[in-house]
C-alpha positions in Angstrom: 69.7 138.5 44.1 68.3 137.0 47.3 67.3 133.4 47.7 64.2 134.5 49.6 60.5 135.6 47.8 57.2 135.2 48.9 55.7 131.7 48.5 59.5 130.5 47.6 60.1 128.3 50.9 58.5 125.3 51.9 58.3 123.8 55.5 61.3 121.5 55.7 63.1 124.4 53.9 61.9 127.0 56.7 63.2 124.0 59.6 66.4 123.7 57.5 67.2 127.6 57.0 66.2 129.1 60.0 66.5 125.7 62.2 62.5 126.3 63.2 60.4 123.2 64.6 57.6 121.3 63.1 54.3 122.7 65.0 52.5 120.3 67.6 49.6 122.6 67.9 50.7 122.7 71.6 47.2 125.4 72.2 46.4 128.8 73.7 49.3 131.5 75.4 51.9 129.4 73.8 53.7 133.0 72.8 52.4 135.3 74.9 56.0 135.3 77.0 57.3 136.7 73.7 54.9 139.1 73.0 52.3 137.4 70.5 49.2 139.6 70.4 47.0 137.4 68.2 43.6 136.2 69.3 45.2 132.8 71.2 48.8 133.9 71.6 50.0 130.8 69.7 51.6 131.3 66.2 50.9 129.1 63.6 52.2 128.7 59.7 50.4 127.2 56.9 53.1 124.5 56.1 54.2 123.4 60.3 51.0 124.0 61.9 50.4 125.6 65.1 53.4 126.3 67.7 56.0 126.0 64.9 58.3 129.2 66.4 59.1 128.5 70.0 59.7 131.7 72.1 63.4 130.5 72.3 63.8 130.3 68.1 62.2 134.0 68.5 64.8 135.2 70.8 67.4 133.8 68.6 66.1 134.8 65.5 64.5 138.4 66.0 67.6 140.2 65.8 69.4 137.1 62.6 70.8 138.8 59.4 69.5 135.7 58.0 65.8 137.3 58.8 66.5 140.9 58.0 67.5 139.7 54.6 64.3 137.4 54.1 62.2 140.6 55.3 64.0 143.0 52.7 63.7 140.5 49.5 59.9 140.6 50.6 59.2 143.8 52.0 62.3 146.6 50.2 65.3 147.0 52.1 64.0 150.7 53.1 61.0 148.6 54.9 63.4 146.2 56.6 65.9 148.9 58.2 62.8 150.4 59.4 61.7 147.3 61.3 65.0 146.4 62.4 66.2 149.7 63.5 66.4 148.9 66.8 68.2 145.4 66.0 65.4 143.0 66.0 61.7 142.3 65.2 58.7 141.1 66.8 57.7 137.8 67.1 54.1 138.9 65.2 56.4 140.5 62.5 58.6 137.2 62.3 55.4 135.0 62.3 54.1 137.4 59.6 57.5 137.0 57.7 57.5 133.4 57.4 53.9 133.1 56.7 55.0 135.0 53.3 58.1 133.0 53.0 55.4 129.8 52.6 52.1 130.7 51.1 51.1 129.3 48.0 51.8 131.1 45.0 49.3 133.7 43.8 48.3 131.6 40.6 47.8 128.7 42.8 45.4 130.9 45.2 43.3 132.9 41.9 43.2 128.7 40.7 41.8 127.1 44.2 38.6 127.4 43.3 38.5 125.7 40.3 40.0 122.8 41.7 36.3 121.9 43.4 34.9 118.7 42.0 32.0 119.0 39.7 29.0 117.9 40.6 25.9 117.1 38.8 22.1 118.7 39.3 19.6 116.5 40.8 16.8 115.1 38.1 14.6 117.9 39.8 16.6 120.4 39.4 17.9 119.4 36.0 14.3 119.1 34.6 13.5 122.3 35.7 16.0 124.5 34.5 15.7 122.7 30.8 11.8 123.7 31.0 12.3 126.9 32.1 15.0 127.8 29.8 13.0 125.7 27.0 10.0 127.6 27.7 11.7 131.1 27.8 13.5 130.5 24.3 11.5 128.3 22.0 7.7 129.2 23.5 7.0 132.8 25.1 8.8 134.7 22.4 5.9 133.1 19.7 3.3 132.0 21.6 1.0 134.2 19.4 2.1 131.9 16.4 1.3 128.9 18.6 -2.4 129.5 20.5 -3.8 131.6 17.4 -2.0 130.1 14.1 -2.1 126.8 15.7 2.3 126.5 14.6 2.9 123.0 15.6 6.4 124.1 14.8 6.6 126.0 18.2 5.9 122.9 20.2 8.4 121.0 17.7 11.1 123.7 18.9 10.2 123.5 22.4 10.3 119.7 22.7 14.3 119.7 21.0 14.9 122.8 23.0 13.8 121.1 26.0 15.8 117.8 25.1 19.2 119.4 24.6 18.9 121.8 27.7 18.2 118.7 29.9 21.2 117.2 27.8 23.4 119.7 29.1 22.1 120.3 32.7 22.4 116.6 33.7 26.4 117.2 32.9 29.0 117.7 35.5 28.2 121.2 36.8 30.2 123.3 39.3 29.3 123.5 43.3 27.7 127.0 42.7 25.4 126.6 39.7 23.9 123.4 41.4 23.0 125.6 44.4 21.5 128.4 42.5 19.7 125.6 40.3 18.8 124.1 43.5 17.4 127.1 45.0 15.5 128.0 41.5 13.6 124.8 41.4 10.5 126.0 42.6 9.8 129.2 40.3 11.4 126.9 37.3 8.6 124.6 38.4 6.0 126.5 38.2 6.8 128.1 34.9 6.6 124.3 33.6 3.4 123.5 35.2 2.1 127.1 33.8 2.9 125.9 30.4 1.8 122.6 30.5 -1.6 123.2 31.6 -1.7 126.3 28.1 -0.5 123.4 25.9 -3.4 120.9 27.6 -5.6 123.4 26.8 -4.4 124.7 23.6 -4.9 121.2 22.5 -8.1 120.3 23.7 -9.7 123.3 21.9 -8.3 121.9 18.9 -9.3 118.5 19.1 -13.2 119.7 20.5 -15.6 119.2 16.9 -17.0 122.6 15.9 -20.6 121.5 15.6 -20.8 120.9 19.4 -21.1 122.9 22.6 -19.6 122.1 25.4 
């Protein structure tokens, strides 16, 4: 079984294998002598950086069995006596080949975005997601119950419904809920201020006597 796979090599172990150089990011047409046909003609590897495969470690290495091997464990040895049927490879084809030879693993790619640090809503933001969300569960579903049986219990529900939804906006959250939060605060807000001004209302007729016009 061969020693190479994709994502199984680190930098040093690339320099050490294949005696390839740290890259010094050294800037445009640094490969365009051997053939590079990428947008600045300088090839660059995730782990060495920019200008890490000299036009002389090309030369040397385009036509290694060392190389053919690498390409076959990644690519099926039909693949790799197709590239190398005329003895060597291209230096974008090489480039290509060692980029594999160093990415992260897949699981570590499908995990990257997780690794974001939380972050936590703004009071604005926070406050108006737990009255919207408050409002939408506990008040519009029996608002009938509320404004014509007078049910206290509906404000009752809507007060704790808005105290644990603030409860769990204000924790951590991850960079993409805070900007759809962010970017909701305004229709969230108005929902709130929409309510408010039914319950103000509400209550004032209730608390007006009967025997006098206003």
């Amino acid at each position: 079984m061969s020693r190479f796979a994709a994502g199984s090599m680190t930098g040093d172990q690339l320099i050490k294998e294949f005696g390839i150089q740290q890259g010094n990011n050294p800037g445009a047409g640094y490969n365009a002598a051997a053939g590079a046909t990428d947008s600045d003609k300088t090839k660059a590897n995730s782990a060495l950086g920019g200008g890490y495969l000299t036009n002389e470690t090309y030369e040397r290495l385009k036509g290694d069995a060392r190389v053919k091997e690498a390409y076959a464990a990644v690519n099926g040895q039909e693949a790799a006596d197709k590239k190398f049927k005329d003895g060597s490879i291209s230096i974008n084809t090489m480039d290509a080949l060692f980029d594999t030879l160093t990415e992260a693993p897949k699981e570590e790619q499908a995990a990257a975005p997780e690794a974001k640090s939380p972050v936590v809503l703004s009071e604005r933001a926070a406050k108006a997601k737990a009255y919207t969300t408050a409002y939408e569960e506990a008040m519009l579903p029996r608002q009938g119950d509320y404004f014509i049986k007078n049910d206290q219990s509906v404000v009752n529900d809507f007060d704790s419904k808005y105290s644990l939804n603030l409860k769990k906006e204000t924790q951590p959250q991850t960079p993409a809920v805070l900007a759809q939060a962010e970017n909701e605060v305004d229709p969230a807000k108005a929902k709130a201020k929409a309510y408010a001004k039914d319950y103000k209302l509400a209550l004032g007729d209730m608390l007006r006597p009967s025997d006098r016009e206003f």
